[in-house]
Each structure stands twice: as structure tokens, then as C-alpha cells.
N, C-alpha and C positions, 0 to 999 in steps of 0.2 A: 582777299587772300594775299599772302606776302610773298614774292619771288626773288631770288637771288639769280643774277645772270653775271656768270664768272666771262669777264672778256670782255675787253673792252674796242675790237675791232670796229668793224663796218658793220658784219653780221651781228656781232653780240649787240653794239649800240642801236640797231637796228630792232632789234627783239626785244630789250629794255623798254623803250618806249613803244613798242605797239600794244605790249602788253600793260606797260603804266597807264595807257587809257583807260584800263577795266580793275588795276590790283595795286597795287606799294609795291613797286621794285627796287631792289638796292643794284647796283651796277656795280661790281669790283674790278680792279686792273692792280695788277701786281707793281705797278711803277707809283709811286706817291706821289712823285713831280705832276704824271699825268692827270692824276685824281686831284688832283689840287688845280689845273690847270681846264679839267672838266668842270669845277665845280664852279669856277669863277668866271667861265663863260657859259657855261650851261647850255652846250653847243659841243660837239666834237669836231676840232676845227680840220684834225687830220683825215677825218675816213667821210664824215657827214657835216661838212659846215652849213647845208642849208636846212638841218631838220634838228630845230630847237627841243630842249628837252621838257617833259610833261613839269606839271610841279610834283605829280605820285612817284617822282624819281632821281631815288638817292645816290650819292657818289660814296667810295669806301675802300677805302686803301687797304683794311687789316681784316683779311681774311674770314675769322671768325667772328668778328661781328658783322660781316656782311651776312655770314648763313645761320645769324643764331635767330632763332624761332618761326625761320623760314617754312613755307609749307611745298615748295620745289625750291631744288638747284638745275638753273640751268646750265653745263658748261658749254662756252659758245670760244674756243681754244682754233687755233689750226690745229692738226691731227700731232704733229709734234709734239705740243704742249699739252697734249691731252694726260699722257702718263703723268705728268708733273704733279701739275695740276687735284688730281685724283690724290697723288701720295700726301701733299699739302692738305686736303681736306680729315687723312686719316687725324691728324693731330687738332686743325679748324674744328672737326664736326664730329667727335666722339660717335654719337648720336646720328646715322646719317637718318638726312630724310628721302623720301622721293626723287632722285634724280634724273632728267634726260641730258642727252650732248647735242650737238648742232654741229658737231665738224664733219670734214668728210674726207675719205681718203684710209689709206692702209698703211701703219706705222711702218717706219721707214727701218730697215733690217730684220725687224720679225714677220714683215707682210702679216700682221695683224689689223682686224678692223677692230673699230670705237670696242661694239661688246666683248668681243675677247680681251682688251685693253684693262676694260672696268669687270672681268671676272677674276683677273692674274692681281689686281688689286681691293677686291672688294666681292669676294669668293662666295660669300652668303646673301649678297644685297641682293633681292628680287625684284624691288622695286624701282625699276630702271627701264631706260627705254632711247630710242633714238629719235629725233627731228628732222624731216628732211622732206623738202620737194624743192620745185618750182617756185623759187622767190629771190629774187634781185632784191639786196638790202637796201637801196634807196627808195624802192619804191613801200617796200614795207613801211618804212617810217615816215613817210608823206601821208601813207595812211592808204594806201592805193590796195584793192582788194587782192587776198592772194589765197591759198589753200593748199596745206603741205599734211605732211604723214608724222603721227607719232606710233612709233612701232617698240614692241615688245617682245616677247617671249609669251610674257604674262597678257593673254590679250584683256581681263576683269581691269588689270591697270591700264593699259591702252587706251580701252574705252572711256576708264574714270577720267583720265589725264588729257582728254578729245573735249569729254564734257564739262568739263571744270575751267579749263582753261579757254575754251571756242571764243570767238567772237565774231560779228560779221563780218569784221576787213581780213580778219586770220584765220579762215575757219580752217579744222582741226578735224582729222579723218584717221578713224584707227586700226590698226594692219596688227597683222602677228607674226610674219613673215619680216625677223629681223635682219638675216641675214642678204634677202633679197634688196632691202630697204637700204641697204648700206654698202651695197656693191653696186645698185645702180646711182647712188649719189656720187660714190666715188670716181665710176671707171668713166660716166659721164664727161668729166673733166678731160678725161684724156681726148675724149671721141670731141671736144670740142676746138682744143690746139689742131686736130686734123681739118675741121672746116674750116677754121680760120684761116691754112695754110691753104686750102683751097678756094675758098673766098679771095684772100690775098694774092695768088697768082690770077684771078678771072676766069676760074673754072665755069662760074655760073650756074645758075639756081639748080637745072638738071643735076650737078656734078655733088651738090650739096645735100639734094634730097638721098641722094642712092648712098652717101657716105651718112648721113643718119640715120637711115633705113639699115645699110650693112651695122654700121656702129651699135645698134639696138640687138640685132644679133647676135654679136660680139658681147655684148656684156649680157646677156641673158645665158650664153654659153655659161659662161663663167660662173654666172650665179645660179644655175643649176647643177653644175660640178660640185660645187661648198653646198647641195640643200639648199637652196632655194625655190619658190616655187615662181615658176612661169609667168603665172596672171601678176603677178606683181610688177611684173617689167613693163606692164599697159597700162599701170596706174600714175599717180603723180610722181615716185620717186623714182620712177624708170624713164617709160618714155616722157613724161611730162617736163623730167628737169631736164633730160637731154634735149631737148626741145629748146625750152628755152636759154640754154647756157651755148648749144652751139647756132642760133640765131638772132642772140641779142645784144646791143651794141652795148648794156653794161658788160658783158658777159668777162670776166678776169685772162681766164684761159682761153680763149677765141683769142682776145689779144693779144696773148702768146704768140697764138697761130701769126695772124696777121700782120707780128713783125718777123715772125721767122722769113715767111713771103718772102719780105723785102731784102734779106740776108741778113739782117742783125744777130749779133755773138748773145746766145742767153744771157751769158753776166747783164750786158747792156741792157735786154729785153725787162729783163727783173728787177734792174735800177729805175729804170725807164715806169715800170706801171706800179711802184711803192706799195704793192698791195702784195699778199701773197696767192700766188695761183696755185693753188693744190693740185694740178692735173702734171707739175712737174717733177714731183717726188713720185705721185702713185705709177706713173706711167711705168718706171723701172721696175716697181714691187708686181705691178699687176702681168707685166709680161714673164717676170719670175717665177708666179704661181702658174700662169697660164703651160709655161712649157713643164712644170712641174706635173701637172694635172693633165696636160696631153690634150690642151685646149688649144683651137686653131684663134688667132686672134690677130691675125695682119695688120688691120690698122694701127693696134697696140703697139706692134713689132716697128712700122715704119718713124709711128711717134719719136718711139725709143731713138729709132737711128735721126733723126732729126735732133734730138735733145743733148745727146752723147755721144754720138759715133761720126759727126760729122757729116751727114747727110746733104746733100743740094735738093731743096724742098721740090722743086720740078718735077725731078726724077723718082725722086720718094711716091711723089703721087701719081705719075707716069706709070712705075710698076705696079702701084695697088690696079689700076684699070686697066692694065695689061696683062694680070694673072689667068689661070687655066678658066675656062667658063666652068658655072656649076649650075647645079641646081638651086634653088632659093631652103632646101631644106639643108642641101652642103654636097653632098656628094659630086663630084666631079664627071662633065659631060665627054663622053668619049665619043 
């Protein structure tokens, strides 16, 4: 089968070739310099210089013929670029086929996630869905085993899009609960600049378990506000990626964390890791919606004052473990 994977990051180049092992992918990047510079080392020297590219996969600078006769687009975009992205395909792909995203995170001013994104521009397309779990893109494209979610609406596509596309090293698990699926990818990131900021001062393992244990909380709130269902937050795209994004030393946003620790000015922290952390935009949108919706969400709120409000990451974490005690279901112990 033929795949088109829009994005040429870490993550997209990362999914390009896992999936080249089993199909023809064509790889596009909106920069021609860079597709020109991909194709002549056949290497992506900026995101992945140690994971050579298959020969099943092609470089393509112009859009539509990277998705023509394609049988999935995948768009693998930060969340920003997602809208773009989509509008560019109205005129690329007349015809759309099959599409899933891989970003994660909530457009930055409309507090929209990926599928409200892709229904404000593609209002009829049913066949769609989102990617997401537990996977660090280095290790995807070493080839190293991983198992993530493609979620839908439509669970008939879901399913087809698990089976069609599975492999051993990638395998592919299919949910219906989209909305669950794309609030624990997102808010994840936030819950992970928290542990890194407490990693990085030597809170210690204790202090780390109870702030993903709380975190898991926190965004299950939230995405049972928006309709989401519960059991979803126990699967791979709830607690499974928060798991690994706030305990792994690829993890983007942990690294956040763990220069905030040290007192570095975001600008620098963001020059400093040349990657983009998604957990710095969402962090603002998710506490937005949270006081919107009359969701209790402390960690969210402390992020925030560490990211923009000038916070002393100390004290930020001082008061989360100095708040009223409660109960583990929430209510407050008097």
C-alpha cells in the first residue's frame, strides 16, 4: 500500500520509515531546500541523524504529488501547522483519501483539538482518525517495539486502519473514543514539564509517582468534561504516554521541566532543545478550558505560572504539596 506522511520532523520522519519497512511512503516537507537535502543524504541530519532512510521511501517537496494515488495521508504537523496544512490539501487532494494526524495538543486561540480542526475544514470527511500513544521517535525508527492508538469516531475505520496498517515493531490498537484519545496525548505534555521541574529540583522518585498519579487525574477530569470516556485514560494514549513522556529521558517536555529547575528563561529553554515541545502552547489553552468548564486542574494552573507568570519552580511545587488534603476521588478532608 502507498502512504503519504505530511512532516518532516522527528515524529513524521520517524513514522515514514517505520512504516517504509512494510509499504511506499513518500515523505513531504513543505521546505524544498530540506527535501532536497533529505534526499541527498537519505538521513534526516536535523531531527534523526542516526536512522538511515529505507529504500521504500521517497522525498517530495510538491504537495500533490506526494498524496496522489496515495491510499492514507498521514499528517505528522505540530498542532500549529495542522490547520495549514489541511487547507493546502483542499487544492493538493481534490479527492481526499483516508486520513489520520499524529500531532498533539489544542490549537493555540480556539482551544481546539486535531478533530475539530479537520471538521471546520473538511466538514464531510468521515474517514479520519487520530495516532497517538506511547512512542519516542528515535526509538520507532531504530525499529525498537512500540504500540500506539488509532482512534476514530467511525470505529469500522478504526479498526480497518489497526489492520491494514499493524506491524510487529508498530502495532496498532483501535479505540472509538476520539475525544479521549486526544486530550490524553495532549494534556500529557503538560503533566510532564511538572515532573521534570520536580525531578530537577530532587524531589525524588516518591514526589514523581504522586505528581503522575495526580496528573492522570487531572486530565481524565478534563476529558470527561469534553465526553470522553474514563477507560480510555488506562489505555496507551492516557496513562501509557504519560508514563512515558514524564519518565523518559528522550521525553521533549520533561526537558522543559528540567531546565526550568535550574532557572532558565523559556526563550533560552526553547533555543536550547531545537525541537518543539507541545506541552508549552497547550499548557495555556488547557487551563482555559479547564476554568471554563469548572474543572479543578492545579498542576495545569502551577505549569502555567511557571511558563508565564514568572513563577520560582520551588515554590510552584512547594504549594501543589502544601494544598488542603482530600480525598483521592477530590473532595476535600475537613
Amino acid at each position: 500500500m502507498k502512504l503519504a506522511v505530511l512532516g518532516a520532523g522527528a515524529w513524521g520522519t520517524a513514522l515514514a520509515i517505520a512504516f517504509a519497512r512494510h509499504h511506499h511512503v513518500t515523505l513531504w516537507a513543505r521546505n524544498g531546500a530540506h527535501v532536497a537535502e533529505l534526499g541527498a543524504s537519505r538521513v534526516n541530519q536535523r531531527y534523526l541523524p542516526e536512522a538511515p532512510f529505507p529504500e521504500t521511501l521517497s522525498l517530495e517537496a510538491d504537495l500533490a504529488a506526494a498524496v496522489a494515488g496515495v491510499d492514507l495521508i498521514l499528517v505528522v504537523t505540530p498542532i500549529a501547522g495542522f490547520r495549514a496544512t489541511l487547507c493546502a490539501l483542499k487544492e493538493a487532494a481534490p479527492a481526499l483519501p483516508p486520513l489520520l494526524w499524529a500531532c498533539k495538543g489544542f490549537e493555540s486561540g480556539s482551544s481546539l483539538l486535531p478533530h475539530q480542526v479537520m471538521a471546520e475544514e473538511f466538514p464531510t470527511h468521515a474517514e479520519c482518525g487520530a495516532l497517538s500513544g506511547p512512542s519516542f521517535a528515535r526509538e520507532v525508527a531504530a525499529g525498537l517495539p512500540a504500540a500506539v492508538t488509532i482512534a476514530s469516531d467511525d470505529e469500522v475505520f478504526a479498526r480497518r486502519m489497526a489492520r491494514d496498517w499493524h506491524s510487529p515493531l508498530l502495532r496498532l490498537y483501535a479505540n472509538n473514543d476520539l475525544v479521549g484519545v486526544e486530550v490524553g496525548g495532549a494534556v500529557k505534555n503538560v503533566m510532564a514539564i511538572a515532573t521534570g521541574v520536580a525531578d530537577g529540583l530532587g524531589f525524588g522518585m516518591n514526589a514523581r509517582a504522586a505528581l503522575i498519579t495526580r496528573g492522570l487525574a487531572e486530565i481524565t477530569r478534563l476529558a470527561v468534561a469534553l465526553g470522553a470516556s474514563q477507560q480510555t485514560m488506562m489505555g496507551l494514549a492516557g496513562m501509557g504516554d504519560l508514563i512515558l513522556t514524564c519518565t523518559g529521558a528522550l521525553s521533549r517536555n520533561r526537558q522543559v521541566g528540567l531546565k526550568l529547575a535550574e532557572g532558565k528563561p523559556l526563550a533560552t529553554i526553547l533555543q536550547e532543545l531545537g525541537h518543539v515541545a507541545e506541552g508549552v502552547p497547550t499548557a495555556r489553552e488547557v487551563l482555559t478550558m479547564a476554568e471554563r468548564l469548572e474543572v479543578d486542574m492545579p498542576i495545569t494552573a502551577a505549569v502555567c505560572g511557571l511558563l508565564y507568570h514568572g513563577a520560582e519552580p520551588g515554590r510552584a511545587v512547594d504549594e501543589l504539596l502544601n494544598r488542603a488534603p482530600k480525598s483521592e476521588s477530590g473532595t476535600y478532608l475537613m
